[in-house]
Backbone as a printed PyTorch tensor [residue, N CA C, xyz], in Angstrom:
tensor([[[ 46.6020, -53.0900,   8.8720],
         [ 45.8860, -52.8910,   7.6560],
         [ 44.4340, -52.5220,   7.9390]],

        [[ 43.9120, -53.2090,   8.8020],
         [ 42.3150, -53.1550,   9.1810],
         [ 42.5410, -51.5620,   9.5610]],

        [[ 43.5050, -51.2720,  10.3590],
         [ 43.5920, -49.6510,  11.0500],
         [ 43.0230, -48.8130,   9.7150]],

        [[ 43.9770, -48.8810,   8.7320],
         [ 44.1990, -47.8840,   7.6110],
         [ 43.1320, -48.3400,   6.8540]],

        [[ 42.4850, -49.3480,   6.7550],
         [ 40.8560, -49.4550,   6.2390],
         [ 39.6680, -48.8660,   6.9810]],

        [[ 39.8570, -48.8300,   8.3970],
         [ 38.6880, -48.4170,   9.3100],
         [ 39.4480, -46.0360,   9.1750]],

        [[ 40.2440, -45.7290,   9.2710],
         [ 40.4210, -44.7810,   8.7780],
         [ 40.4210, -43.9280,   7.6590]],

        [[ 40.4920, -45.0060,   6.6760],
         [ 39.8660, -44.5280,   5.0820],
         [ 38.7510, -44.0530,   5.0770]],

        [[ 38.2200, -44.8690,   5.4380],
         [ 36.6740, -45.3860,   5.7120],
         [ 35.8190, -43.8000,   6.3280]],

        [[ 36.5140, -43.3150,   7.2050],
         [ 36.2730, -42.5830,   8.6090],
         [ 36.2560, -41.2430,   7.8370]],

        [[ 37.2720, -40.9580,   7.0160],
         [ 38.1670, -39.3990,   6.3670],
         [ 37.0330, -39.5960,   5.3830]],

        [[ 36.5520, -40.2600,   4.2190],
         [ 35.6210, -40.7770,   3.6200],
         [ 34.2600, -40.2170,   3.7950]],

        [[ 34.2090, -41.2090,   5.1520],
         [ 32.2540, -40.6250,   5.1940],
         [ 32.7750, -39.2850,   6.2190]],

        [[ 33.4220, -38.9240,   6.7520],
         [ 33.4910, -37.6230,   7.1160],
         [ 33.4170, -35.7600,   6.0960]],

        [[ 34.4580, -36.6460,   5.1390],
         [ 33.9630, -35.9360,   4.2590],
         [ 32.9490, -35.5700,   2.8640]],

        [[ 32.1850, -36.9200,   3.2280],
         [ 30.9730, -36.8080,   2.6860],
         [ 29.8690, -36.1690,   3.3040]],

        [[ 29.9440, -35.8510,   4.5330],
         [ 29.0290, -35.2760,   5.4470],
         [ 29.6910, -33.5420,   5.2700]],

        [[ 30.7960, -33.5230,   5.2200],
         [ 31.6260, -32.4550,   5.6810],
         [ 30.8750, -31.3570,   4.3600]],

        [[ 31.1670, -31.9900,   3.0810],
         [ 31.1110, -31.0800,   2.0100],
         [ 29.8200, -30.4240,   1.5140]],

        [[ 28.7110, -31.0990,   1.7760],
         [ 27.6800, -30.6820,   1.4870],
         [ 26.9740, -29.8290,   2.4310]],

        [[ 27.5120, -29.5140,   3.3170],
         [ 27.5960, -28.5410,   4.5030],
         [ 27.9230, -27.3090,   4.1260]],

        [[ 29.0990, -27.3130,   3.0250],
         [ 29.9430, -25.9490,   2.7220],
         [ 29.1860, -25.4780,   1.7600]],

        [[ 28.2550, -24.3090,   1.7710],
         [ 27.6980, -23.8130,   1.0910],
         [ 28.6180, -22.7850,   0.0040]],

        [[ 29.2840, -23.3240,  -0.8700],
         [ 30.2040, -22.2060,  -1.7060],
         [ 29.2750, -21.0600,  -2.4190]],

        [[ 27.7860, -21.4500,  -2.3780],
         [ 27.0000, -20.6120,  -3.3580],
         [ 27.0110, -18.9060,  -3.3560]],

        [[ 27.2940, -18.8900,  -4.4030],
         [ 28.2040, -16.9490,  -4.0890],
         [ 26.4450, -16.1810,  -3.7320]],

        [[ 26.9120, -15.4070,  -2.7920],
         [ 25.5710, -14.4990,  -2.2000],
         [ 24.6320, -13.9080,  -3.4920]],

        [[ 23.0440, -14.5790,  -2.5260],
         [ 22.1500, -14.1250,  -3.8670],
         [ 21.8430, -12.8200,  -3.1860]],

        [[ 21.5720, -11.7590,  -4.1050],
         [ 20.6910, -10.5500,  -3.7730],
         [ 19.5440, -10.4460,  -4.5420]],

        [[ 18.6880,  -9.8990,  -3.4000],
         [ 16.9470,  -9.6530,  -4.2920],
         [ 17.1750,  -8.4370,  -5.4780]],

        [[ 16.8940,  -9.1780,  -6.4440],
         [ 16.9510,  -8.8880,  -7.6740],
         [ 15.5030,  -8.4760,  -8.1490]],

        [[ 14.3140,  -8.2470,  -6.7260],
         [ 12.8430,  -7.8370,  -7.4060],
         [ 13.0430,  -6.8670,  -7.2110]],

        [[ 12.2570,  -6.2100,  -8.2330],
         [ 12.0950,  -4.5430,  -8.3950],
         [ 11.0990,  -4.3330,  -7.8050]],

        [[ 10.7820,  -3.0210,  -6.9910],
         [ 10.0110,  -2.4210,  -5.9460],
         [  8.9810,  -2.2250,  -6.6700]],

        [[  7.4090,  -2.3330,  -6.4160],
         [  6.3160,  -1.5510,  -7.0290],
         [  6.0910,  -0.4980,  -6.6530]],

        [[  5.3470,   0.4430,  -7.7630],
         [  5.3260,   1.7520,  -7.4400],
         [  3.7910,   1.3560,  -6.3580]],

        [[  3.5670,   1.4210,  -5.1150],
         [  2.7300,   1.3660,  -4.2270],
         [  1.5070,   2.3010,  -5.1160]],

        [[  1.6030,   3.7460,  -5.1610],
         [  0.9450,   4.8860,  -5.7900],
         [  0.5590,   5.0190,  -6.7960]],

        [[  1.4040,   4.4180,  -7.8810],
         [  1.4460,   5.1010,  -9.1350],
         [  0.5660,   5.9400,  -9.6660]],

        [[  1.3420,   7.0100,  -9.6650],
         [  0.4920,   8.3280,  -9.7740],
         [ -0.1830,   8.6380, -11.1590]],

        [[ -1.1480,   9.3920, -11.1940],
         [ -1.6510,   9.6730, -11.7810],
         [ -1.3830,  10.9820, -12.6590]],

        [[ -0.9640,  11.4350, -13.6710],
         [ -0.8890,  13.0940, -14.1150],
         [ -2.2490,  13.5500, -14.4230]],

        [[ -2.3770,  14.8490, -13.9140],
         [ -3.6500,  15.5050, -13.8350],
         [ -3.2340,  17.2030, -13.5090]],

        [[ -3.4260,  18.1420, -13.5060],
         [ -3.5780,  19.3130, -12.6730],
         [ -4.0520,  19.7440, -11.2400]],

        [[ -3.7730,  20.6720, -10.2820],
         [ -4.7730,  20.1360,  -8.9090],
         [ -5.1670,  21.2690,  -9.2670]],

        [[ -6.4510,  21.6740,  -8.7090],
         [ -7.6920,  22.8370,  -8.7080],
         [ -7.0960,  23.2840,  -7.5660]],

        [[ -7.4170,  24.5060,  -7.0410],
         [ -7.2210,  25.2050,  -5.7030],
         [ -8.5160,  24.7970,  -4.8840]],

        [[ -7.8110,  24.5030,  -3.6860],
         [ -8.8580,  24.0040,  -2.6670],
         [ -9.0430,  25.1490,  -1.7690]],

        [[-10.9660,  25.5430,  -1.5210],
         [-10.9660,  26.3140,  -0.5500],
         [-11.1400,  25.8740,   0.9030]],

        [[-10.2050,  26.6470,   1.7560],
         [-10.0260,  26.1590,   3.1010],
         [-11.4610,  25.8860,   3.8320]],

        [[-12.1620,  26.0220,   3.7370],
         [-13.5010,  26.3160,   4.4700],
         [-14.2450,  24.5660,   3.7540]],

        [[-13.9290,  24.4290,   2.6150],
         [-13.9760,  22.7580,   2.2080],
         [-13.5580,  21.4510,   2.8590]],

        [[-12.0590,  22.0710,   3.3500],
         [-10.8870,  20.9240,   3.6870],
         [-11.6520,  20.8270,   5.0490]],

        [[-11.7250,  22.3680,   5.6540],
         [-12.1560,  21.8260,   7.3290],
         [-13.2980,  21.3070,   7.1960]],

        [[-14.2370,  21.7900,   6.8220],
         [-15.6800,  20.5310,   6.3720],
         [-15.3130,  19.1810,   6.4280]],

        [[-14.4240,  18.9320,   5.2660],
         [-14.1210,  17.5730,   4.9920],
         [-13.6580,  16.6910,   6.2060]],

        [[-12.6320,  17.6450,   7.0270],
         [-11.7280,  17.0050,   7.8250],
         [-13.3600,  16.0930,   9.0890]],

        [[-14.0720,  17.1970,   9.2360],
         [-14.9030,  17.2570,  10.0600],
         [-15.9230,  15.8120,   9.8070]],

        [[-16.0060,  15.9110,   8.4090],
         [-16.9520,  14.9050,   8.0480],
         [-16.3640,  13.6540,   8.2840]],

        [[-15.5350,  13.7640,   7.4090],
         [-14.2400,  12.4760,   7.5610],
         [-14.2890,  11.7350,   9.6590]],

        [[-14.2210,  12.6790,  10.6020],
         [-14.0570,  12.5620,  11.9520],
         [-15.0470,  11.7510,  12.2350]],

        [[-16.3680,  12.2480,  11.5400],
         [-17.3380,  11.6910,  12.3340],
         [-17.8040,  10.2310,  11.2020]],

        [[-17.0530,   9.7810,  10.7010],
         [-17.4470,   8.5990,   9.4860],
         [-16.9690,   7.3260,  10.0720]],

        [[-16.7920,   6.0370,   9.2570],
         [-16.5710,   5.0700,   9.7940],
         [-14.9620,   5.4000,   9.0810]],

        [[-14.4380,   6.1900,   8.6370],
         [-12.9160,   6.0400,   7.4350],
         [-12.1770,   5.5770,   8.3540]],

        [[-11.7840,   6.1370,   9.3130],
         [-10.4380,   5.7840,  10.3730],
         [-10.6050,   4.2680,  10.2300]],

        [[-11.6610,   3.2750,  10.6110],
         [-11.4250,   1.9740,  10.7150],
         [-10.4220,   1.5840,   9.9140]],

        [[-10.6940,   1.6130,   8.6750],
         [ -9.9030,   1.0870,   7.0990],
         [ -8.6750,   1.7030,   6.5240]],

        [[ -8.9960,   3.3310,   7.2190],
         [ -7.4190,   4.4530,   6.7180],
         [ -7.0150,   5.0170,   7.7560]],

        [[ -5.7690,   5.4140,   7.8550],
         [ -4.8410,   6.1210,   8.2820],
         [ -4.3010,   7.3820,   7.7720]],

        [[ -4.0560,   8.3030,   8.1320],
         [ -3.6360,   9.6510,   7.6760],
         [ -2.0510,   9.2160,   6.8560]],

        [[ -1.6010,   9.2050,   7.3680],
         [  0.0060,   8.8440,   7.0920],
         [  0.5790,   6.9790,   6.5650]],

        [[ -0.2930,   6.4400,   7.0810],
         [  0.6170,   4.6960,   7.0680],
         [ -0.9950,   4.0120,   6.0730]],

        [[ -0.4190,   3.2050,   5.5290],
         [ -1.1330,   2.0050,   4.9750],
         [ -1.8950,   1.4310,   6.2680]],

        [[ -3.0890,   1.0020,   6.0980],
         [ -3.6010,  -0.0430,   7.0130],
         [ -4.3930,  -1.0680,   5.8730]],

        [[ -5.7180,  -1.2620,   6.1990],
         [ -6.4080,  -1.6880,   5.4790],
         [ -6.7870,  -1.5200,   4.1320]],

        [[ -6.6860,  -0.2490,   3.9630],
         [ -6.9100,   0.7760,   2.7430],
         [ -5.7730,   1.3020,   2.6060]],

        [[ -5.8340,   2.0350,   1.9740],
         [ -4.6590,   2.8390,   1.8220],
         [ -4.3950,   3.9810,   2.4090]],

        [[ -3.3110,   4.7670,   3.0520],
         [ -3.3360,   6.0320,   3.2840],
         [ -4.1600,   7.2700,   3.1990]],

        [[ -4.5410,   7.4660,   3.7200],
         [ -5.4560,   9.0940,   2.8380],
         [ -3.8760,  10.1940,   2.1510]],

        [[ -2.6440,   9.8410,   2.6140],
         [ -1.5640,  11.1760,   2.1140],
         [ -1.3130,  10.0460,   0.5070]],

        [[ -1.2710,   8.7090,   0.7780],
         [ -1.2600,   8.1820,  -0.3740],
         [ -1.9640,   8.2520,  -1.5470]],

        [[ -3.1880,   8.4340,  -0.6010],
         [ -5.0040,   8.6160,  -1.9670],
         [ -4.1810,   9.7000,  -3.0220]],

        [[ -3.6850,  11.1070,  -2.0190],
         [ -3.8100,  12.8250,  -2.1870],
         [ -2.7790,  12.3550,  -3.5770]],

        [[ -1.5250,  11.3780,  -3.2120],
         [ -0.5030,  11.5330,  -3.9810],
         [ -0.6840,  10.9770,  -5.5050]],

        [[ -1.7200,  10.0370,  -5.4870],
         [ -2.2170,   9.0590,  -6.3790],
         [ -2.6080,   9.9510,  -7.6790]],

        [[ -3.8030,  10.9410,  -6.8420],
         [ -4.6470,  11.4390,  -8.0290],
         [ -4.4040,  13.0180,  -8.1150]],

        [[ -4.7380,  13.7210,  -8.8770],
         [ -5.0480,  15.0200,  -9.2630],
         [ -6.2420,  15.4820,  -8.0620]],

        [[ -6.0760,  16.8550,  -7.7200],
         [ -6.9880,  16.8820,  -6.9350],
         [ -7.8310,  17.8880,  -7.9130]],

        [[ -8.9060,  17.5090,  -8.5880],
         [ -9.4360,  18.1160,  -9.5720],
         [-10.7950,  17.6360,  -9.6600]],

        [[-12.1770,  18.3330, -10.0100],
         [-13.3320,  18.2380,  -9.8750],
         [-13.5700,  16.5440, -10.7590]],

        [[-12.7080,  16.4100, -11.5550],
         [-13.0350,  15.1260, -12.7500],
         [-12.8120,  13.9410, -11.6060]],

        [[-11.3020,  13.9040, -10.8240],
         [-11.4560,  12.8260,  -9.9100],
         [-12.0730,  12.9080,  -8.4080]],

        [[-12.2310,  14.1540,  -8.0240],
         [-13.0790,  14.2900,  -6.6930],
         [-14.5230,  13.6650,  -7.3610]],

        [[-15.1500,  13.6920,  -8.1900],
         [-16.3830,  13.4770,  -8.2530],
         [-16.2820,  11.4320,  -8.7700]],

        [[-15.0190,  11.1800,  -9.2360],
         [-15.2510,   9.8460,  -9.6190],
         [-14.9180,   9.2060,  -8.2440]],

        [[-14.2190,  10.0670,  -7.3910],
         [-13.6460,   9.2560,  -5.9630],
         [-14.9100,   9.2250,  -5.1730]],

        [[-15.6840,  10.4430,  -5.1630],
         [-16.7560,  10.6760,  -4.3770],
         [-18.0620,   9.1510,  -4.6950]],

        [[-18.1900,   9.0470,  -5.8920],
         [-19.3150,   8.0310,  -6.3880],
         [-18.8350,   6.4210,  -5.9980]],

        [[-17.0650,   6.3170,  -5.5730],
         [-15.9840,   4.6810,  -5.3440],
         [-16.6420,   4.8990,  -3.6880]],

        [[-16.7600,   5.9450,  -3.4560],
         [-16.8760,   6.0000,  -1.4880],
         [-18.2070,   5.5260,  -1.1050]],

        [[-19.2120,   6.4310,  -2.1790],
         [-20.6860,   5.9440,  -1.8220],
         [-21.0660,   4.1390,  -2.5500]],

        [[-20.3370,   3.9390,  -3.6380],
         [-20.6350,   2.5530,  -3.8350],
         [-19.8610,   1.7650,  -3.5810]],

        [[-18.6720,   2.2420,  -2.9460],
         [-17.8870,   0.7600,  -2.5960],
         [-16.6640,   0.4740,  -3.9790]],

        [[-15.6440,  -0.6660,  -3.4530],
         [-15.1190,  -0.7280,  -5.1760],
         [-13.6980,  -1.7900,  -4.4710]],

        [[-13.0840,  -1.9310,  -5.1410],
         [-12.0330,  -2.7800,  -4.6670],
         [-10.8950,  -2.8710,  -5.7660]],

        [[ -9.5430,  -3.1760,  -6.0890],
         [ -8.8620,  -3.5830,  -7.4310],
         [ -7.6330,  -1.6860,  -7.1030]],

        [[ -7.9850,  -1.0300,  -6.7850],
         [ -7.3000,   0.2520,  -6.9530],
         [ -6.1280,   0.2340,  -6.0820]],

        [[ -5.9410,  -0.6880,  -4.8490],
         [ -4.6460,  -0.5980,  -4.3700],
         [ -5.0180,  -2.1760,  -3.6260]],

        [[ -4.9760,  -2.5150,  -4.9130],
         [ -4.4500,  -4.0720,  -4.0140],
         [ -5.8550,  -4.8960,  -3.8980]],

        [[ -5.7590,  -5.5680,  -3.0620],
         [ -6.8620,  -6.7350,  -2.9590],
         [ -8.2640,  -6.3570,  -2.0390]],

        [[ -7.6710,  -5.1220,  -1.2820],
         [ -8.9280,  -4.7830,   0.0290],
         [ -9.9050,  -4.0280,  -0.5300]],

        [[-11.2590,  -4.6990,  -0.4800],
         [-12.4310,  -3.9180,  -0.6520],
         [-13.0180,  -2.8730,   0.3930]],

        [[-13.1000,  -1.5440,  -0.3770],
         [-13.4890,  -0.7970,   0.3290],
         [-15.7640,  -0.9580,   0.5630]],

        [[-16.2560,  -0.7450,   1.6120],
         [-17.7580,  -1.3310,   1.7780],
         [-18.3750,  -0.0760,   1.0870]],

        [[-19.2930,  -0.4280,   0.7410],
         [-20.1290,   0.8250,  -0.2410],
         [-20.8510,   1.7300,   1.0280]],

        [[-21.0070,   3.0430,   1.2560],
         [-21.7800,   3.9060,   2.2020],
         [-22.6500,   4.6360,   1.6330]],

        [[-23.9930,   3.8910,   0.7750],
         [-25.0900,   4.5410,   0.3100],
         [-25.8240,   5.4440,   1.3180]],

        [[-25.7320,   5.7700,   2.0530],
         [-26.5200,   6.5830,   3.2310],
         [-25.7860,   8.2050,   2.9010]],

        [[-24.3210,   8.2290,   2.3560],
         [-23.7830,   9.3440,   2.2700],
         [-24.3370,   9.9190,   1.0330]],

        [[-24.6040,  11.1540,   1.1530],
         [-24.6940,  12.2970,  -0.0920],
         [-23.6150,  12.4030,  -0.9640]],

        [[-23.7880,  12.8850,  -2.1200],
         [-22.8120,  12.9750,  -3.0560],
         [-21.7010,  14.3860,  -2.9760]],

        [[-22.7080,  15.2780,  -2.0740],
         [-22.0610,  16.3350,  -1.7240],
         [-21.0740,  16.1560,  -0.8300]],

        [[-21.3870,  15.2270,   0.5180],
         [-20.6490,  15.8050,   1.8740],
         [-19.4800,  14.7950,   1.1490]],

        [[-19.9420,  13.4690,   0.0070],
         [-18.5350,  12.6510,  -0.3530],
         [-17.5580,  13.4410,  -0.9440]],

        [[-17.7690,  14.0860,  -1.7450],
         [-17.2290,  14.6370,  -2.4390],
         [-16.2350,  15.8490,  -1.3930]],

        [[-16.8910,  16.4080,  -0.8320],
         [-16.2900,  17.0410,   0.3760],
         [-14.9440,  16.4570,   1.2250]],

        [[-15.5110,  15.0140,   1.8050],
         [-14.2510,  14.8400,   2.5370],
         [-13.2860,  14.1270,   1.2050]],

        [[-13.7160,  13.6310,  -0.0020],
         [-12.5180,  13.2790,  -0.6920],
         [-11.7670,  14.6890,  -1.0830]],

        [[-12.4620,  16.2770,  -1.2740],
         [-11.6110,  17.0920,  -1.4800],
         [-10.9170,  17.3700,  -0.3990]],

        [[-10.7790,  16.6890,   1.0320],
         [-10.4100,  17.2490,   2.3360],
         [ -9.0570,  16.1600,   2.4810]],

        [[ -9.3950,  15.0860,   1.4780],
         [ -8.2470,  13.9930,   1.2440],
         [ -7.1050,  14.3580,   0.2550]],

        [[ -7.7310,  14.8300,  -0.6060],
         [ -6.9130,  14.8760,  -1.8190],
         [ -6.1280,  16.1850,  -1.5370]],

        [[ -6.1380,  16.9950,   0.0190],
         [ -5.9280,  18.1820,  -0.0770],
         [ -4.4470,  17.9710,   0.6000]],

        [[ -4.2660,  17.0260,   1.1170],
         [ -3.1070,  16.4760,   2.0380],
         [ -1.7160,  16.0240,   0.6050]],

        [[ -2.1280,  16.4630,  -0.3180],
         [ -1.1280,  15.8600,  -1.0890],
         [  0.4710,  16.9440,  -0.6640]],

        [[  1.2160,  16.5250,  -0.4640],
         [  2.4790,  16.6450,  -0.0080],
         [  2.6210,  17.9450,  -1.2500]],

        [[  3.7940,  19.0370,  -1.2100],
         [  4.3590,  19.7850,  -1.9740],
         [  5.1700,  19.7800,  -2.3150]]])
């Protein structure tokens, strides 16, 4: 009798250990929806003259941008092919992008503040943002 009590006993707490082990919970899938990273902007693009873009590219080379951006990938900032895709490349946002570069600004892709570069002209800014915005994909 003691046998078939010490074996009750055994099947018992075995399968009290056993069951809460068995995860029956039917597979969850991520059910979050993707953010649009970009969300673009509708606008028209102006024609860019080539003799601008290489300026820009040039200016852009010799700046502090590379630290914070990347041509192609997210880093700190955002992409420069991402900026191009974002906005219109058009005198209304080259000149509002140009004035975010010389004062700085933060909230437009996320949490990273870009540092204000008052030393730059409004011209040569405006320049390499048309040398940015020129990379927008076709």
């Amino acid at each position: 009798m003691l046998k078939i009590k010490i074996l009750l006993i055994s099947c018992l707490l075995l399968a009290a250990f056993y069951l809460p082990a068995c995860d029956n919970k039917p597979e969850q899938k991520n059910t979050r929806k993707a953010v649009d990273y970009i969300r673009r902007i509708p606008g028209t693009d102006d024609s860019i003259p080539a003799r601008v873009v290489q300026k820009g590219e040039v200016l852009i080379a010799y700046s502090d941008c590379y630290i914070c951006h990347k041509e192609d990938q997210k880093s700190v900032g955002p992409a420069f092919k991402d900026i191009a895709e974002r906005y219109p490349a058009n005198k209304l946002y080259i000149e509002m992008l140009a004035q975010k570069v010389i004062r700085g600004g933060s909230g437009s892709w996320g949490y990273a503040v870009m540092d204000p570069h008052p030393k730059l002209s409004l011209k040569d800014a405006k320049t390499m943002v048309t040398y940015i915005l020129s990379m927008k994909s076709k």
